[in-house]
N, C-alpha and C positions, 0 to 999 in steps of 0.2 A: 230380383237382382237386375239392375237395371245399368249398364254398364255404357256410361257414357265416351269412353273411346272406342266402343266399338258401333261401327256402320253397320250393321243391323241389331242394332239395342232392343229394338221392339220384336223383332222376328224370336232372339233370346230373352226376350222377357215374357212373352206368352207361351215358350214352351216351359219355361221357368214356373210360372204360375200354373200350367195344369200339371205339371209334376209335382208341385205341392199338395194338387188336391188329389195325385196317386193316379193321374190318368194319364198313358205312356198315349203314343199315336206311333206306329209301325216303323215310320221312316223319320220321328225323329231324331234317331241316330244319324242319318244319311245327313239332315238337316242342321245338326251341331257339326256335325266333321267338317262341311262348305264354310258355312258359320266361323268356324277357329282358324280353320287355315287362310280364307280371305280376309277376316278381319285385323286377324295376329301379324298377317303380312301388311294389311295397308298400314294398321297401327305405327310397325314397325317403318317403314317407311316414309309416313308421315312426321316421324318422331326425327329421322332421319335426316330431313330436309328443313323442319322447324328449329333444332338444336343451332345449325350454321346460322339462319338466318337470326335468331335472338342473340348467338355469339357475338356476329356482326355489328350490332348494336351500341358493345362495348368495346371490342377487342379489335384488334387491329390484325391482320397477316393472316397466313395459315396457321392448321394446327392440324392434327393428326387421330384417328379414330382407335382405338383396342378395345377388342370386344372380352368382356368379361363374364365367367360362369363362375366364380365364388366371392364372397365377400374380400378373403384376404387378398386376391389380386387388386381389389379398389383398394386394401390398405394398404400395401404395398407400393402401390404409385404414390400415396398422398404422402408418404414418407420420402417417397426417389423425389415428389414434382411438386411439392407442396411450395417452396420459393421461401420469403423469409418467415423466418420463426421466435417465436419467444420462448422466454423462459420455460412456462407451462407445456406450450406444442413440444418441445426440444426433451421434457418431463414425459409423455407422454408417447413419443414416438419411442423415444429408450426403451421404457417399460413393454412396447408392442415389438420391439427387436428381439430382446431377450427370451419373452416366450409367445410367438404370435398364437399359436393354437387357444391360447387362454382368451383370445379376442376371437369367437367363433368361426376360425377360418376357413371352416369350409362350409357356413352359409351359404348354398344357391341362389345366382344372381343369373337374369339374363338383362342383361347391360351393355355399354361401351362408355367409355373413356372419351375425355378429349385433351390431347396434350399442343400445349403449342409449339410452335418455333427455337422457344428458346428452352422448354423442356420442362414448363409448369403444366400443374391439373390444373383446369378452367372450367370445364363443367362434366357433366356423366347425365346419361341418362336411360331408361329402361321401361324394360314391360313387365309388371307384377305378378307375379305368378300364380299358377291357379289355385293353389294351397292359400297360400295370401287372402285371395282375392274371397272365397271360401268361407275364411274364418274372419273379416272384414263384414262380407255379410251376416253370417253369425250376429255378431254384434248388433249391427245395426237392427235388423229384426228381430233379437232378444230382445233390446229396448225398444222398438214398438210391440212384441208382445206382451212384453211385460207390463207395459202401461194397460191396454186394454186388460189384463190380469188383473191388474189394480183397480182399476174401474169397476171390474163387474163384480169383483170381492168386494168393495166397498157399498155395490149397489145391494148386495146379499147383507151386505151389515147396516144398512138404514131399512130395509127391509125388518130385518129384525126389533128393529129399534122401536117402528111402527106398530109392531103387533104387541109389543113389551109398553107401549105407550111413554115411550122415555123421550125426550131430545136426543139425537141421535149425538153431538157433541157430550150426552154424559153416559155414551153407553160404556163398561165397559168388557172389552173381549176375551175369554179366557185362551190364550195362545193356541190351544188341541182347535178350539172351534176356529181361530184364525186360520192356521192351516189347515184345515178340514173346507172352509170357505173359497183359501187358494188352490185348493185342490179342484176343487169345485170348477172354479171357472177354467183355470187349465184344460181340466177336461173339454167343458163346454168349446173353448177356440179349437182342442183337438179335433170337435166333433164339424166345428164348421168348417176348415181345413177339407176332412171325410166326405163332407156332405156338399163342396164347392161354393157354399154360398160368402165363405170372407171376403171383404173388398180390401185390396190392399193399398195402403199408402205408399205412392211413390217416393216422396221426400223420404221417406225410412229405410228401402231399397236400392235407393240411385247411389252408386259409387262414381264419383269425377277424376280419380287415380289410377286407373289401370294403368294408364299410361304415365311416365313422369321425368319431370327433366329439372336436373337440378347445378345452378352458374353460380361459379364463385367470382368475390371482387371485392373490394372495398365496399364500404356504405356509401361512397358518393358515387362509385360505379353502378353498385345496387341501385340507385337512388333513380342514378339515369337511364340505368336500362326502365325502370316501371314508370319512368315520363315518356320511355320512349314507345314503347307496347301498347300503354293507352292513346298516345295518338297514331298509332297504326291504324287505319281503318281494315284491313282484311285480320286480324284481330280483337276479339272479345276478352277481356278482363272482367271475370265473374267476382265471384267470394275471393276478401282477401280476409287473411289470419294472420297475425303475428301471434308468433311463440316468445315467450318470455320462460328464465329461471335456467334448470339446466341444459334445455336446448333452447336455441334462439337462433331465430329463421324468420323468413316472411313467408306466407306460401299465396300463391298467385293462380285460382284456379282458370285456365284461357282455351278460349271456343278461336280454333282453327279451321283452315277447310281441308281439307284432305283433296288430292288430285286424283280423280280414280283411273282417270286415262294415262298418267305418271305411273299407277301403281300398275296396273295392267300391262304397260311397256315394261319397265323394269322386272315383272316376274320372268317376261316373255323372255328378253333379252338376258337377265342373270342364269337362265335355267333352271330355277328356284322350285319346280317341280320334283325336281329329286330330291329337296326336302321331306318332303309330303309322303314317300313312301309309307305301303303299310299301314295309310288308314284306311282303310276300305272301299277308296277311289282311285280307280286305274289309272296307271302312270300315261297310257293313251289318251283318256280322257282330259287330265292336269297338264298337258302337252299342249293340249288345244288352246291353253290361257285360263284365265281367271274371271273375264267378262262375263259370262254365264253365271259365275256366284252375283255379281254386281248387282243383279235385279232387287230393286227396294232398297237399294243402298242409300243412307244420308253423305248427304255433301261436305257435313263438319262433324267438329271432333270435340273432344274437351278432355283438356290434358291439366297434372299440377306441375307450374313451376316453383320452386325453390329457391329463392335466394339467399345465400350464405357469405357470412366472411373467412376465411382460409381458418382462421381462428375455430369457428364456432364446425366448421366442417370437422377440422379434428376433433374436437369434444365431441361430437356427437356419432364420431369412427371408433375413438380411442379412448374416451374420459367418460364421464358422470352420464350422458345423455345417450351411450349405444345403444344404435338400433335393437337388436335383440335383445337388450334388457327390458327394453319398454313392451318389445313383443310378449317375451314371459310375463312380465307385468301384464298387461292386457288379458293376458289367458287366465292367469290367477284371480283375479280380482272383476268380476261378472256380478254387476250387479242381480243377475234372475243366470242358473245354473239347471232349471229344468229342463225334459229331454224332447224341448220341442225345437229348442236352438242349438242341441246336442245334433240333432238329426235335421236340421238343416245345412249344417255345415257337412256333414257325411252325405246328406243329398247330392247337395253340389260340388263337393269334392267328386260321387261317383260322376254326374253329370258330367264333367268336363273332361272324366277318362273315358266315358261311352266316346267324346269326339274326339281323341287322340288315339282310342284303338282301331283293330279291323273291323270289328261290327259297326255296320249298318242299317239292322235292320233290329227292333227291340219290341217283344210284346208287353213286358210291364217296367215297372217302378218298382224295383226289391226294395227301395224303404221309403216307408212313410208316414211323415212327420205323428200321426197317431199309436206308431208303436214304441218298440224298445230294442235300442241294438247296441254293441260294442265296436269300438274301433275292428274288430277281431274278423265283425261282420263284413264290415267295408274293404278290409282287405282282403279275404275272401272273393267277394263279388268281383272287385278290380282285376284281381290275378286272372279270373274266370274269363273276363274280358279280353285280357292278353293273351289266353289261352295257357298259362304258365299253371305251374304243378305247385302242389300245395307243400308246408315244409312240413312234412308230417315222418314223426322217426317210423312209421311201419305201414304199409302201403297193402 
């Protein structure tokens, strides 16, 4: 998992990888908790100060920020501040009037808003959450596992083919031995997971979204703001994607710098320490500032931006393209279902509650990727964490 808006990507991506291979180190609790709370904040922060300056680009005057924790408060606005409408938007917004609960609304967001002067949305932007980000990876490393799955079942069936003295193009496989072959090699990546020796591919791991900002405007506002980014020199313009069909966006992924001496004043001066309460780093110590996480910190960031027209923003709140459909879709539809990306995603969901609880100090990995567990497991371990009581009818 290789999370490129956070400034120590690498510091979480090595303890990432020996937690895959089941091997904990004492204080890497201590080391996620620095890890979440300095990066979550510069992120935030970063995102903070980047959001006005791309606004800028297009927009003219003030505009104003509202911080948002569920979905339906962003639909809510895009209803109040949306500006003009057509037929379908005016279709659309009615339908989410009448019964909003039916449009997910109480999705967790951690977000803000940007309204302007004259009381239209213009852009939103946020930090992805760890569940998200979680099941994000899931995927991505199902699909490089499952590729290597495929390779080495295949290499088992030319194997075959060879001692049967056939072409392996006319072998053919009776289904029990096909699955008995991908059985096979599953195992086999189970065992080198166990045994440390997989090398992992970064392009399969690296997420560019954690972070993400998303500006609406016409297409010739669109148009100018992406002439006007790429020739910013203290911005990088990476991978671009156009989305076509039922949603339709550009998305623009871009390498910022992040200020760690801005970020470090702001914690100081916000009091932003009393956030942080209750993870297992004394409020005396989080008093002192945040310079001390800063060791090994990168300079830049890499965030997605989004560009939308007001049009395609509703559809994709309110119509054909919502967000959470595509999520359920996602979850349903895995191409490889085995419990190696099953228990990856429960890895790193526990991972990132070890660095949001009070424990700091951790002698193992209660799951790993070679066994078998139920959600039932995960929640279990977490509560444990929190120290919270189990919901059992008889004690």
């Amino acid at each position: 998992m290789y999370l490129t808006s956070f400034i120590h990507r690498n510091e979480l991506l090595h303890i990432v990888e020996r937690w895959f291979c089941g091997r904990a180190e004492p204080f890497d609790a201590t080391l996620l908790t620095r890890i979440f709370i300095c990066d979550g904040y510069a992120l935030g922060e970063t995102l903070e100060t980047a959001i006005g300056q791309v606004i800028a680009k297009i927009y003219d005057g003030s505009f104003r920020k509202v911080r948002i924790r569920c979905k339906g408060e962003l639909r809510d606005a895009l209803c109040r501040f949306i500006g003009r409408t057509d037929f379908r938007m005016d279709y659309l917004i009615e339908c989410y009037k009448q019964n909003p609960e039916y449009f997910y609304y109480r999705t967790p967001i951690n977000g803000s808003l940007c309204i302007d002067a004259g009381g239209r949305l213009i852009a939103a932007y946020r930090i992805k959450r760890p569940n998200r980000i979680a099941e994000k990876a899931n995927r991505r490393i199902a699909n490089w596992i499952f590729r290597i799955v495929q390779t080495q079942a295949r290499a088992m069936a030319r194997a075959r083919a060879k001692k049967l003295d056939v072409p392996f193009e006319w072998l053919i496989t009776p289904k029990d031995e096909m699955d008995r072959e991908f059985i096979e090699a599953e195992q086999s990546i189970a065992d080198s997971f166990r045994q440390g020796s997989i090398r992992f591919d970064l392009s399969s791991i690296t997420i560019n979204d954690v972070g993400g900002m998303k500006i609406l405007g016409s297409n010739e506002q669109l148009l100018k703001l992406e002439k006007a980014l790429r020739s910013d020199p203290s911005i990088g313009v990476g991978e671009r994607e156009t989305f076509r069909g039922n949603f339709e966006a550009l998305s623009l992924i871009l390498d910022i710098p992040c200020d760690r001496e801005e970020v470090c004043r702001k914690f100081h001066d916000s009091k932003s320490w009393e956030k942080y309460a209750d993870r297992g780093i004394s409020t005396s110590e989080l008093k002192k500032g945040i310079e001390p996480f800063m060791e090994n910190a990168e300079e830049r960031i890499k965030i997605e931006l989004i560009l939308a027209t007001p049009e395609a923003m509703v559809e994709s709140e309110l119509g054909r393209s919502i967000h959470e459909e595509r999520v359920i879709s996602q979850r349903d539809f895995k191409p490889y279902k085995g419990y190696i990306p099953m228990n990856v995603e429960f890895l790193l969901e526990y991972l990132f509650a070890v660095g949001f609880s009070p424990v700091v100090e951790l002698q193992d990995v209660p799951i790993k990727l070679w066994g078998r567990y139920l959600r039932d497991t995960l929640a279990m371990l977490v509560r444990e964490l929190f120290q919270l009581p189990e919901y059992d009818l008889f004690c």
